[in-house]
C-alpha positions, 0 to 999 in steps of 0.5 A: 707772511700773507694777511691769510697766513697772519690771521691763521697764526694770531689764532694759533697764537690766541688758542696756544696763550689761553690753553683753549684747546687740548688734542683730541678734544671736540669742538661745537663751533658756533656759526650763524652763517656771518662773516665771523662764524664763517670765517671762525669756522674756515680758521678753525677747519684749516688748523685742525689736524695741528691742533687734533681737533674734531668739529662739529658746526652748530647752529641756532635758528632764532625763528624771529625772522622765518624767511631769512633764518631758513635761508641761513639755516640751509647756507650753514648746512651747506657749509658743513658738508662743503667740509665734511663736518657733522652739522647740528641745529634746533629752532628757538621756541617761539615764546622766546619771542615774549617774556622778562628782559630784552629780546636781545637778552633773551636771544643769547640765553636761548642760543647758549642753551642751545650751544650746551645741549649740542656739547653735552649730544656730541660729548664735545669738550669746547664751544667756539664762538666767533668774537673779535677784537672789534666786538671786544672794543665795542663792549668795553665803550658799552659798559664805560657809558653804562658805569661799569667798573674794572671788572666790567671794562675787563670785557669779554674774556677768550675762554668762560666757564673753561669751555666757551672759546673765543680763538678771534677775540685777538683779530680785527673785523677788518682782517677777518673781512680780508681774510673772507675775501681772500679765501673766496668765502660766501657770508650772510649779512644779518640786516639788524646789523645796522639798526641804531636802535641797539646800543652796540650797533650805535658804538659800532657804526657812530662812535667808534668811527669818530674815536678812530680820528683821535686814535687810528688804533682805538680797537687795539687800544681797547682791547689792550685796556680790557686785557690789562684790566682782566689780569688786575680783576683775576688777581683781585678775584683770587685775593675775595676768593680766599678772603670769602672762604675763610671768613664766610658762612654757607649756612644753606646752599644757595646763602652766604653770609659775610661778617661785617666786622671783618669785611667792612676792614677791607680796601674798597676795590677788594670789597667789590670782588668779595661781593662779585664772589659771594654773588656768583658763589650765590648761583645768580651770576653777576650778569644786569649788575652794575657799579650802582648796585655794587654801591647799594649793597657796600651802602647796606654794609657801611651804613647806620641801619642794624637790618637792610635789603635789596632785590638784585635784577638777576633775581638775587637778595642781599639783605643785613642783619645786624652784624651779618651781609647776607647773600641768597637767591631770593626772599625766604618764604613766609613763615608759617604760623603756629598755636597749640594749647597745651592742657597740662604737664608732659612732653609734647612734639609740636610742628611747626615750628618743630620742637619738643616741649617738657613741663613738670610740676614740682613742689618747691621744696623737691626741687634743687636746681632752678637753674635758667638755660636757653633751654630751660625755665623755671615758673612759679606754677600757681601764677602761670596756672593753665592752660598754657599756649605756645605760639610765634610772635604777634604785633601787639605782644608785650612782656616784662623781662626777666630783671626789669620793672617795666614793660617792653614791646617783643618788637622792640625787645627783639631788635634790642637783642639783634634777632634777625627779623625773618627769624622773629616768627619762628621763635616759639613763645609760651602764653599764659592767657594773652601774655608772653610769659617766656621767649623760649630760649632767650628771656622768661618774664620777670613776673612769673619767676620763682621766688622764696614764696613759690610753693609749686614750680613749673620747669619746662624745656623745649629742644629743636627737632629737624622737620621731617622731608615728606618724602622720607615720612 
C-alpha cells in the first residue's frame, strides 16, 4: 500500500473508530489554506462518496494581517471551486485584535464562533478541523510543563462536543507533507509558524527535535500517552458524574452545591473529576484551569476555615459555606438593604427582602399557645412597645439570645449557627429602638420573652413570598 493509500486508510480507520461521521451528515471542513487543512480537505473530498458525506469549506480571515489573509482567502476559494464544494468565509471584527486574554486565545474563540455560525447556516451536523498527531504530542509536552494533571495530558480529543472532528488526529505531519506533495497540492505557510515567542512553536521546532534523539518515535509515544490517559479520564469522568448527580444540589442554574461530608470521603483522582464535572456542569467549562487551581479548591474543601472562596480565571466561583463547596458563575450581587417602621398591629407585605409579617396584640390571659416556631414569636408586649423596625443585619448589632445572660454580637451569633455569609443580609431582623429583638425565624431575645408576669403578648409572623419578575407585574 502507497504512502497516499496509507494515509487515506488511517483516516478511514480514525473516523470509523471514533464514529465521527454518519452517511448523510454535512461536513464544515475548517481550511485556512496550510498544509493540514488543505490536506484534511483533499482526504476528506477523496473519502466522501464512501463515507456519504456533503462538504462545505469554511474559512475565517482573522484580518491580523491584511495582505497575507486576502491572499489566503482567494487560495482557499479557489480550492473549493477547483472541487466543486460550496465555500463559505467571514472576516474577524477588528476589536478581536484587543481586549482580556491572549491574542492567541482570543483568535481561536473568534474562529470557532466562526465554525458554529457556518454549521447552524448550512444545517451542517460536523466540523472538521485539521489536527494531527504532531500537534497532539505538542500539546501533551505543553501542559506537562505547564503541570497539567491526567485529564490535561489526555490532549486533544478526535471528537468534542459530539460535532468538531478531528479525522488527522492519528497521522503524522510528515505523512500529511508527503502525502501533499505526492497529490501535487499547493499550500500556505503561515510565517508565525516560526516564532519562538509561542510556546508550541518552541516545543515544535526546539523540544521535540531533541526528544527524537532519546525516542525516534516520541510522536507516536505521546500521542499513545495521551490516548491511554483519555480512556482512564473518560472512566473517572463517568464515576464524578453519577457520583455529582446523586449527591449534588443545583439550587439555581448556573450553581452547584457539593456536600462535603460526603466529598470530602472520596479518592483524591475521583475528587479532581467530581470538580472538573460541577465546573463545567457550571457552564464555565474548564479551559485557563490548571492542577494549581484544582489544588486551591480541594485546599477550601479539606481545610480548617468553616467559610472560604476563590475567583477562577474562566470567570467561575467556588466559594465554602460551612458544610456546603459551592460551585457558580460569578459572585452573587450585593444584597440590597432594607427598613421599614411599622406603627402598629396588622399584616404588612414588605419588598425587600420579600416577606409578610403578622403582629397581634393579645391579652395574656386570651392567649393559649405561646408556642415559638421558625415562624413565630411571642413578646411581652409592654416591653417591645412601638413603633417597631424591620430591617437586615448591620455591623455593630447585638442581641441576648433567647436562653443565655450574656450579650452576643449578630456576627458572631451568625457563624456560630453556620448562616452562610451572603446570606446574613437577607435575614429579616425586628427592631425595638436600636435593638435586635428577633432574628426572624432562627433566635428571639431572651429579654423581651413572655414570662408569668406578661400582661398583654405580641405574636408575630412572618412567611416568605417569592418577588414578582417585573415583567410579569
Amino acid at each position: 500500500m502507497d504512502l497516499m493509500e496509507d494515509t487515506l486508510k488511517k483516516v478511514e480507520d480514525t473516523i470509523s473508530r471514533y464514529q465521527m461521521i454518519k452517511r448523510g451528515d454535512g461536513v464544515i471542513v475548517a481550511v485556512s489554506g496550510g498544509a493540514d487543512s488543505v490536506c484534511l480537505l483533499d482526504v476528506l473530498y477523496r473519502l466522501k462518496d464512501l463515507l456519504g458525506v456533503e462538504l462545505v469549506v469554511a474559512h475565517f480571515d482573522h484580518g491580523l494581517r491584511p495582505d497575507e489573509d486576502e491572499q489566503e482567502t482567494e487560495f482557499v476559494r479557489s480550492l473549493a471551486g477547483s472541487l466543486g464544494c460550496r465555500f463559505f468565509t467571514e472576516r474577524a471584527d477588528p476589536s478581536m485584535a484587543s481586549g482580556a486574554g491572549s491574542l492567541e486565545e482570543r483568535a481561536r474563540e473568534a474562529r470557532y464562533r466562526f465554525l458554529m455560525g457556518a454549521r447552524n447556516r448550512f444545517s451542517a451536523q460536523r466540523i472538521a478541523v485539521g489536527h494531527n498527531l504532531n500537534d497532539q504530542a505538542e500539546t501533551v509536552l505543553m501542559r506537562l510543563l505547564r503541570g497539567s494533571g491526567p485529564s490535561g495530558l489526555s490532549g486533544i480529543p478526535p471528537v468534542r462536543d459530539s460535532h468538531i472532528i478531528r479525522p488527522l488526529i492519528q497521522v503524522t505531519r510528515s505523512e500529511i507533507e508527503s502525502y501533499l506533495s505526492l497529490r501535487g497540492l499547493a499550500h500556505i505557510t503561515d510565517p508565525t509558524n516560526s516564532e519562538t515567542r509561542y510556546l508550541r512553536n518552541e516545543i515544535r521546532m526546539n523540544l521535540l527535535p531533541r526528544l527524537e534523539k532519546y525516542q525516534s518515535r516520541i510522536v507516536q509515544v505521546l500521542g499513545r500517552t495521551a490516548e491511554i490517559m483519555r480512556e482512564e479520564a473518560s472512566w473517572l469522568e463517568t464515576e464524578a458524574a453519577g457520583w455529582v448527580k446523586r449527591c449534588a444540589v443545583t439550587a439555581s442554574p448556573g450553581e452547584t452545591t457539593l456536600p462535603l461530608d460526603r466529598f470530602n470521603l472520596l479518592p483524591g483522582p475521583l475528587k479532581n473529576h467530581v470538580i472538573r464535572h460541577a465546573l463545567r456542569r457550571g457552564g464555565r467549562g474548564l479551559r485557563r484551569i490548571t492542577m494549581r487551581h484544582m489544588d486551591g479548591i480541594r485546599g477550601i474543601a479539606e481545610g480548617k476555615r468553616p467559610q472560604a472562596e476563590m475567583t477562577l480565571p474562566n470567570g467561575g466561583l467556588v466559594k465554602r459555606v460551612y458544610g456546603e463547596l459551592m460551585f457558580s458563575r460569578s459572585s452573587l450581587p450585593p444584597t440590597e438593604g432594607f427598613c421599614h417602621i411599622l406603627e402598629r398591629p396588622g399584616t404588612f407585605y414588605l419588598d425587600p427582602p420579600g416577606c409578610a409579617i403578622q403582629l397581634h396584640e393579645y391579652d395574656r390571659k386570651r392567649v393559649e399557645d405561646l408556642t415559638a416556631s421558625a415562624r413565630t414569636a411571642c413578646f411581652d408586649a409592654d416591653l417591645t412597645g412601638w413603633p417597631l423596625m424591620l430591617r437586615n443585619f448591620r455591623h455593630g448589632d447585638r442581641f441576648v439570645p433567647l436562653g443565655m445572660t450574656g450579650h452576643k454580637k449578630l456576627k458572631k451569633f451568625f457563624i456560630d449557627m453556620k448562616v452562610p455569609s451572603h446570606m446574613r443580609a437577607t435575614i429579616p431582623i425586628l427592631i425595638r429602638g436600636d435593638r435586635p429583638i428577633w432574628v426572624c425565624g432562627i433566635r428571639m431575645d431572651d429579654r423581651f420573652k413572655v414570662t408569668s408576669e406578661t400582661r398583654r403578648v405580641l405574636k408575630v409572623t412572618f412567611e416568605v413570598r417569592e418577588r414578582i419578575p417585573l415583567d410579569q407585574e
